[in-house]
N, C-alpha and C positions, 0 to 999 in steps of 0.2 A: 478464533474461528472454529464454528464447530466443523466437523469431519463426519464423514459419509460415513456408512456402517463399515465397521473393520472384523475382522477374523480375530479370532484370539490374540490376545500379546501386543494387539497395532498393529500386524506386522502385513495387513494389506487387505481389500475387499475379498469379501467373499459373493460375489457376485451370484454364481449360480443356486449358494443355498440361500439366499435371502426370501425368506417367505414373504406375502402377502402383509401379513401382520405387520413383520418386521418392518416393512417400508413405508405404509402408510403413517407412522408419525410425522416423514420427513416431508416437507412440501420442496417437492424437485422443483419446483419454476426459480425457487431463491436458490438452489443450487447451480442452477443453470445461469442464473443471472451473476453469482459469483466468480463462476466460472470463465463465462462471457468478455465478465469487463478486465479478469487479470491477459485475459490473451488478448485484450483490445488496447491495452499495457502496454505490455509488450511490444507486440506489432508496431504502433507506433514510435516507440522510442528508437526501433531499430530501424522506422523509415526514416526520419528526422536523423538521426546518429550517422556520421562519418569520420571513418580514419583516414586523415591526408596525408600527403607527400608534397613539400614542400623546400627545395634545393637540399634534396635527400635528408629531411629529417620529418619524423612521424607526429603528426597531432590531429587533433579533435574537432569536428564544429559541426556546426549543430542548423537542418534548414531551415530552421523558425528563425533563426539568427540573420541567415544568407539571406533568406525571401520572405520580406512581409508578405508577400501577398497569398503565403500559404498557412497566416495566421488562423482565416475563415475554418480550415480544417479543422483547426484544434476543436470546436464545436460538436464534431463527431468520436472524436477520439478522447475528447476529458471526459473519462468515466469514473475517474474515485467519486465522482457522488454516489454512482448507484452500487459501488463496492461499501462505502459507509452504510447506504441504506440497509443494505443486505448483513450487517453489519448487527446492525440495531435490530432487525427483524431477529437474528441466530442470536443472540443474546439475550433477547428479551427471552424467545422460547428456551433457551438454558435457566437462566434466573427461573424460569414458572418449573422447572422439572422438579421432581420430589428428590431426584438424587444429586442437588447442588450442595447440601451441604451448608457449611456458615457460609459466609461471606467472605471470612480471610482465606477459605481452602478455594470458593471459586475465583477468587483473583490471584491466588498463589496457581491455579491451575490454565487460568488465562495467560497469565503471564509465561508461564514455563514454556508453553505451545510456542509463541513467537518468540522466547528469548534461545532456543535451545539452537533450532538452526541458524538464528541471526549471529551468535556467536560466532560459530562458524567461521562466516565469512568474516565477520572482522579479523577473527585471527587469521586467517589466511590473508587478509591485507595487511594485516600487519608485519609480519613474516614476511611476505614480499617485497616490504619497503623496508626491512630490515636486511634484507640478503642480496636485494637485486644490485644495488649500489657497488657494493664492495665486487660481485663478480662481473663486472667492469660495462654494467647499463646506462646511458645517460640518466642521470638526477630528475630534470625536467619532463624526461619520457615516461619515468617508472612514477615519478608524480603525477602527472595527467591520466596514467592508466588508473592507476590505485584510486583515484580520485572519482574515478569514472565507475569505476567497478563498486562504491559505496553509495553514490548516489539516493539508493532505495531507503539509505539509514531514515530519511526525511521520513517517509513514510511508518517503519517502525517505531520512532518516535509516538509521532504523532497518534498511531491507531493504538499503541499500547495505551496511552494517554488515556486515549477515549473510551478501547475496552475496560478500562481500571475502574473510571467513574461511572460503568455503567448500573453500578446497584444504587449510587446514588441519581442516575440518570430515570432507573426505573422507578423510581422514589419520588421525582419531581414529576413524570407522566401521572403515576398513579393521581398525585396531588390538581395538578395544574392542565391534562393533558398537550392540546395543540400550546397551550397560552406559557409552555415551557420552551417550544418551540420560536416562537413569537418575542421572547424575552432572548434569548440568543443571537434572533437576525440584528433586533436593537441592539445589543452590545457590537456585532459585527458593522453595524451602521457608524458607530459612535467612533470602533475605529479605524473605519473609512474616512470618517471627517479631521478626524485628527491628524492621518496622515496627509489628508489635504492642506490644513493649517500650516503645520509644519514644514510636509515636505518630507520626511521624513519616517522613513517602517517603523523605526520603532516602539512608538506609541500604538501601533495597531499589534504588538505580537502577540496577545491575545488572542486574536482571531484564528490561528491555528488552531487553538482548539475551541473557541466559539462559534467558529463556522464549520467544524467538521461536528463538533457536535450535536449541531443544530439540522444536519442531516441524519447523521447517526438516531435523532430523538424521531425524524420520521419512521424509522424503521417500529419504533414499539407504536406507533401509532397506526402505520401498516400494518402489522399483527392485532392489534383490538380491533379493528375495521372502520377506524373514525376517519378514514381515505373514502374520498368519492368512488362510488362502486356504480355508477351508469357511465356508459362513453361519452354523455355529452359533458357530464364536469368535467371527467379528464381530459378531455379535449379541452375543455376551458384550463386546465390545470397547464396544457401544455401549448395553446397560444396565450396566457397570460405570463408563459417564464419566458418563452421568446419576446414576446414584445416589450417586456422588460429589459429584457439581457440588453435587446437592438438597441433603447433609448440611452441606458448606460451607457453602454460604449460608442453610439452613435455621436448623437449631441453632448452624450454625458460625458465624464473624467476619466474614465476605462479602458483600456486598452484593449483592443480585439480579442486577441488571442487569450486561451484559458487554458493553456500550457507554457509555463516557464517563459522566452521569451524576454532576454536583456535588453532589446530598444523596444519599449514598450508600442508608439509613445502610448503617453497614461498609466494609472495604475496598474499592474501588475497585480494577475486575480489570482494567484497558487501562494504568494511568497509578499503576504500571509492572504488567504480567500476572502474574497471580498463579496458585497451584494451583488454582484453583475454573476460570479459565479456562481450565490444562491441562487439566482433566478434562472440560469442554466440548469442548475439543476431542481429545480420545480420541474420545467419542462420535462426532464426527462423522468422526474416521479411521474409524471402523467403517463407517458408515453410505456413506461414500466406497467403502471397499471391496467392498460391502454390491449395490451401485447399479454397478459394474462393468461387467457384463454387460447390460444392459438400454439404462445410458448409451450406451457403445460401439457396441450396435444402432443405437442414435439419430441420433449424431452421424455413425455412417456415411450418414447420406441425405444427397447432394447437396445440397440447396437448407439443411441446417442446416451443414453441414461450410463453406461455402460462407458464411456465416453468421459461424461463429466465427472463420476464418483472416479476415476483415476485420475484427471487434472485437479478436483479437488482433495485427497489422498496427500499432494505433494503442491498444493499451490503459492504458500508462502515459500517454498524453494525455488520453486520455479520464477517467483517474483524475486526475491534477493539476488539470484543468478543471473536472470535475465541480459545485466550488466557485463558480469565478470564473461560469459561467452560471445559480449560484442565484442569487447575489448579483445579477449583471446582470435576471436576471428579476424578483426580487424589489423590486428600485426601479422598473423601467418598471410591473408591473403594481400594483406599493400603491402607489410614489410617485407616479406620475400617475395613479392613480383609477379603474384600467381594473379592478380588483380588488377587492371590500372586504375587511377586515384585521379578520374580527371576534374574539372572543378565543380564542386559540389552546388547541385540546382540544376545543372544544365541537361538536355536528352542524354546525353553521355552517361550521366551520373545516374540518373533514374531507370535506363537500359540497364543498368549492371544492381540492379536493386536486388533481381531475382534471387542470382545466384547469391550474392550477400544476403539475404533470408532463410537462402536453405541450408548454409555452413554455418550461419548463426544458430538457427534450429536444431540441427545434430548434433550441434556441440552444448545447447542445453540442453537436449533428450540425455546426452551421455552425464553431466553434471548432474541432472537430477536423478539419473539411477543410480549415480554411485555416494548420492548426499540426501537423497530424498529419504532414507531413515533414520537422521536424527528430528525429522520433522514432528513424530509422535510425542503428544505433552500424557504426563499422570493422567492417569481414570480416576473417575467421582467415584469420591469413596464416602457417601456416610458419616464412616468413621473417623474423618482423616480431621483431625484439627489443630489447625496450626496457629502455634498465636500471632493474633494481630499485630504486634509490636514487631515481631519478627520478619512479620511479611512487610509491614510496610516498610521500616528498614532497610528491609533488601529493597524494596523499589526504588528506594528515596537515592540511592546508592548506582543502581540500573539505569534511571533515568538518568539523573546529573553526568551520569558517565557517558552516556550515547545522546545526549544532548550533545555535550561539547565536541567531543567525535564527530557529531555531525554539522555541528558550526562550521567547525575548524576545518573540513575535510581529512580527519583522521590525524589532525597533526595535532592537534588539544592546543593549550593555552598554558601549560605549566610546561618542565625538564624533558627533554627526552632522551631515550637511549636508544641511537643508529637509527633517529627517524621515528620511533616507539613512541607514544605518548605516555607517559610511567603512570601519573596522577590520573590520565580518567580511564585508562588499562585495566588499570589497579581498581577504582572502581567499580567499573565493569564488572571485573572478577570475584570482587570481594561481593558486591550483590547478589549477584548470580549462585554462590555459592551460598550466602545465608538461604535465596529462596527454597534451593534443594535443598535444605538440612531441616527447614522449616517446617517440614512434610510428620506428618505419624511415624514414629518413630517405627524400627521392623518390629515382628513380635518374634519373640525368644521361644525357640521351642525346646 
């Protein structure tokens, strides 16, 4: 992700000396729109999300779960397509900048940005599940929270994934443009049908990253301007995803909802994204481009521009956190009683939303002032060359490790020590640390 303009060292905007100059490389609409969809994130997860109480013991559930019929929302609220697109757009213009450098330095630099504070929080969940046990917490409680509070892994995964291949992403645009695009949705098509065949995800797991990629490649292609630029394509852009999405999951095999969602019925469009969520999001590529002009007015006002460069400054924290402050909210206010826990769906339960959004809320404002500085990845250096073999090493090492991390829900698949996962810990770490050593070495003075 690229990051608003900072002050020397990272260490935060400088909002009042930003000249003219200085800002006009940036185009604030994709700032704003990045911005946009992690609070629209958010928000949602923490309206859907509930801590219950249930013959006094504490657990989890989820409204999409309780109420089909607030499946139709999820349509407003699944925005990682236009977080991917925004994605593709900030990357593509990093790749064209004169100070990216090779290629191993800008993926060793990509990487570093989301692996620094995602670290973090694993160890802090892992720590938690290593200490909470023995000072005398229920097993089951301290699993479902830890569990809860990782959740996001899926998405780090995945967008590292996508950031990683983007020099070979910008390689197939160059080459193929939209028709790179197009070769995507088919392989996302192919395993669509195979999981129809079978019945079964696992021939579609692919599509993690064929279908987020396949948004992510809009994004360079919104940046060359090969997007319809008059309202009335985008309009066609965006009653063509809807009437799509409608057939899919109407008549079609798909399931409503385009958020998570264990009784589907039908496939199930996140886990792994399917055509019905492509066509979602077309619509909303439209409606992105659609919103342009108006946006742009918008976020040129001071006090909102102003606004978004400080949620984007800290917003992969703010996103990994998200989590960990429902969870911490939701045991202070059900588990000690400051809350009631009546059954989740009902007026009762939706009455009490409020205050549960604003103690959620404080308690990530407070999480991300005192975590939102290890969010700062290396500056493009030129000079900085790190070798390939090295860098990808460490990835190959990164990923495998937060893969199964996130399979597993933090418990891995090999030994562990007090709940620890050893083997993909270890992993983790050992990647992490070739990527940082992988860097230009200091110079000797």
């Amino acid at each position: 992700m690229n990051s608003p303009v900072l002050a020397p060292g990272g260490r935060g905007p400088r909002l009042g000396t930003m000249t003219p100059a200085a800002r006009a490389p940036r185009d604030r609409y994709v700032d704003l729109l990045r911005a946009t969809s992690i609070c629209m994130v958010v928000f949602g997860h923490w309206m859907v999300s509930a801590i219950t109480l249930t013959d006094s013991e504490l657990g989890y559930a989820n409204l999409l779960d309780v109420q089909p019929a607030t499946h139709p929302l999820t349509w407003v609220f699944q925005v990682m397509p236009v977080f991917f697109l925004v994605g593709g757009y900030a990357n593509a213009a990093s790749l064209a900048s004169p100070r990216r450098g090779t290629t191993a330095a800008w993926i060793r630099r990509r990487a570093l940005r989301l692996l620094r504070p995602s670290i973090l929080l694993i160890g802090t969940v892992l720590v938690a599940r290593l200490v909470a046990v023995p000072l005398g917490l229920d097993a089951d409680l301290v699993r479902t929270a830890t569990w809860a509070m990782v959740t996001p892994l899926w998405f780090l995964v995945v967008y590292l994934a996508v950031a990683l291949l983007a020099p070979l992403a910008e390689a197939a645009h160059r080459r193929w443009g939209l028709g790179a695009v197009v070769a995507l949705v088919v392989a996302v098509a192919i395993g669509d049908a195979a999981r129809l065949v079978t019945g079964d995800v696992a021939p579609a797991t692919g599509n993690y990253l064929f279908g987020w990629l396949a948004v992510h490649q809009l994004g360079f292609a919104w940046r060359d301007g090969l997007l319809p630029a008059t309202p009335a394509r985008q309009w066609a852009f965006v009653a063509a995803g809807l009437g799509t999405a409608l057939l899919l999951v109407g008549p079609g095999p798909y399931g409503v909802a385009m958020v998570g969602a264990a009784t589907p019925p039908g496939l199930t469009n996140t886990a792994p994204p399917t055509l019905a969520l492509l066509a979602l999001a077309t619509a909303q590529l439209g409606a992105v481009l659609l919103l342009r002009g108006p946006g742009t007015a918008w976020v040129s006002r001071p006090g909102v521009w102003t606004g978004v460069v400080r949620i984007n400054l800290r917003i992969l924290t703010v996103f990994l956190w998200h989590m960990a402050a429902l969870v911490i909210g939701g045991l202070v206010l059900v588990g000690w009683g400051l809350l009631p826990a009546p059954e989740t769906g009902t007026a009762a339960w939706f009455a009490l939303r409020l205050p549960w959004l604003a103690v959620n809320g404080l308690l990530l404002a407070g999480l991300v002032a005192l975590l939102g500085r290890f969010e700062t990845g290396p500056r493009a250096d030129p000079a900085d060359r790190p070798s390939p073999w090295a860098v990808g090493l460490g990835l190959v090492a990164v990923l495998a490790g937060l893969a199964a991390l996130g399979v597993t829900d933090t418990v891995g698949m090999g030994p562990q020590v007090g709940g620890v996962p050893v083997v993909e810990a270890s992993l983790v770490a050992v990647g992490l640390v070739i990527l940082e050593r992988a860097g230009r070495p200091a110079r000797v003075h």
